[in-house]
C-alpha positions in Angstrom: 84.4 17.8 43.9 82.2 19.8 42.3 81.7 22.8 39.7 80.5 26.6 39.3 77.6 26.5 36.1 77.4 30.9 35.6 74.5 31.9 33.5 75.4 35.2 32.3 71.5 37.2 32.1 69.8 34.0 31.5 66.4 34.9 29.3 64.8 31.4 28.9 62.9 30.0 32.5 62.9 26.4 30.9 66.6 26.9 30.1 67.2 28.0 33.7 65.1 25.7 35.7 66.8 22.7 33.6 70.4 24.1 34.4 69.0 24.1 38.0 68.4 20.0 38.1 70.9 19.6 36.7 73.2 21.6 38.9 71.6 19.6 41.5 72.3 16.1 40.1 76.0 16.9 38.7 77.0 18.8 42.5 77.4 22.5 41.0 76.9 25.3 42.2 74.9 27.8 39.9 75.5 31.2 39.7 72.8 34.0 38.1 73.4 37.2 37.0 71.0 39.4 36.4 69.1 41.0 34.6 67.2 38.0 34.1 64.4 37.7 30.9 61.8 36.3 33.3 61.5 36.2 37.4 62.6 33.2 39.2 59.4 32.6 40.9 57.9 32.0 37.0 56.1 28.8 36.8 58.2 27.8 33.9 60.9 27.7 36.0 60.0 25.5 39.1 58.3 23.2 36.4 61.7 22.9 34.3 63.5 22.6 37.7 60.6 20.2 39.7 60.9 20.1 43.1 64.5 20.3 43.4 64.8 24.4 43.1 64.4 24.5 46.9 67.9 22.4 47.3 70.0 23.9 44.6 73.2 25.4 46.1 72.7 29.5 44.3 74.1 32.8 44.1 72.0 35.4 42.5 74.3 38.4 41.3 72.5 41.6 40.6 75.5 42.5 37.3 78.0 41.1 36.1 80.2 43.7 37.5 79.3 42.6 40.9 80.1 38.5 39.6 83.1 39.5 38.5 84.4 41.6 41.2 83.5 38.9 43.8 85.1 36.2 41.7 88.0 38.0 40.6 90.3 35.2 41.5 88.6 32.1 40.8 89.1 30.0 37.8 87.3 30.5 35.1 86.7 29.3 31.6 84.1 30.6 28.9 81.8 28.8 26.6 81.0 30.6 23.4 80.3 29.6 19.7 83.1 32.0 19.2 85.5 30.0 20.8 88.7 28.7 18.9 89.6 25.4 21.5 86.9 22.6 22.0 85.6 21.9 25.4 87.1 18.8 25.6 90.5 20.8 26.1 89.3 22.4 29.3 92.3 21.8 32.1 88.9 21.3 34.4 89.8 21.6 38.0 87.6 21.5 41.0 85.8 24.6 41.7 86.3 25.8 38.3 83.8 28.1 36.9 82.2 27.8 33.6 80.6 31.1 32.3 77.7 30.7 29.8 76.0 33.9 27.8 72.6 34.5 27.2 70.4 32.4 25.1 69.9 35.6 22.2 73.6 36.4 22.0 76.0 34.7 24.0 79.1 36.7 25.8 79.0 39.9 25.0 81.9 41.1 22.9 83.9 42.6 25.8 83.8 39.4 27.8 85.2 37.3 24.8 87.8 39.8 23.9 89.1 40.0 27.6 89.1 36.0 27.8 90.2 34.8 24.3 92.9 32.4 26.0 90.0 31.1 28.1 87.4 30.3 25.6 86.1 27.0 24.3 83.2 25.8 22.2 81.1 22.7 21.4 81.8 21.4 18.3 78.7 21.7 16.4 79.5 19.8 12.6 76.7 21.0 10.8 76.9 25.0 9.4 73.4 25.2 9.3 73.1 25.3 13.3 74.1 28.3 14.8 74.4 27.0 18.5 73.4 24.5 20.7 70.5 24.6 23.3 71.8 26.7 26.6 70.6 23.7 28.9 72.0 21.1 26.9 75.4 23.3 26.1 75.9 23.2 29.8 75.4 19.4 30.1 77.9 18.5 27.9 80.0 20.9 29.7 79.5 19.9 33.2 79.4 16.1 32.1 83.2 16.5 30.3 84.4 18.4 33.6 83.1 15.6 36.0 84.7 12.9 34.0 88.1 14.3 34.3 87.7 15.2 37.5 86.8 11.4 38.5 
């Protein structure tokens, strides 16, 4: 059992390096696509992601061109503030992939237009807040697709 965490040009080291342990401890597999807002060698990262980088299963994609193409027919769903159904309505299945945007703007437009069927949100129940934290967004995520999948 396990899942795909994609980080669409992740910007944030901490961000990353927490998605990291935490692909670690949940079984995922993480995907990043590049361009990335810092190198992966950053200091910010390892420290985020401890001593567990070095065991993380990873895939480093140099566009999202190149993600897609090689992923063309894998399962995928999208996480966006955007998004009209809540993640809890995810049909999760093992190997699925969840695709997350970038910290400053989330999916580009033409990523959500192409996937409106496949995109979900958090609920967030306060208008003041715009989105959740990328590392935490992806915890919930993961956490709701691992118990379904138990």
């Amino acid at each position: 059992m396990g899942l795909n965490i994609v980080l669409l040009e992740p910007e944030i080291p901490n961000n990353t390096g927490n998605i990291g342990r935490l692909s670690l401890a949940s079984g995922s597999h993480l995907h990043l696509i590049k361009p990335f807002g810092f190198e992966l060698d950053d200091k910010r990262v390892k420290r985020a992601g401890l001593d567990y980088w070095q065991y993380l299963t990873l895939t480093i994609y140099e566009n999202k061109e190149e993600f897609f193409k090689m992923n063309q027919h894998k399962k995928m769903v999208f996480l966006s503030s955007h998004g009209t159904k809540d993640h809890w309505d995810i049909d999760f299945e093992d190997d699925m992939f969840l695709v997350f945007g970038k910290e400053s703007s989330g999916l580009s437009k033409d990523i959500l237009e192409a996937n409106a069927d496949r995109l979900f949100k958090i609920p967030i129940y306060n208008q003041r807040i715009r989105s959740l934290n990328l590392a935490n967004a992806v915890g919930i995520v993961v956490y709701e697709g691992l118990r379904k999948l138990r």
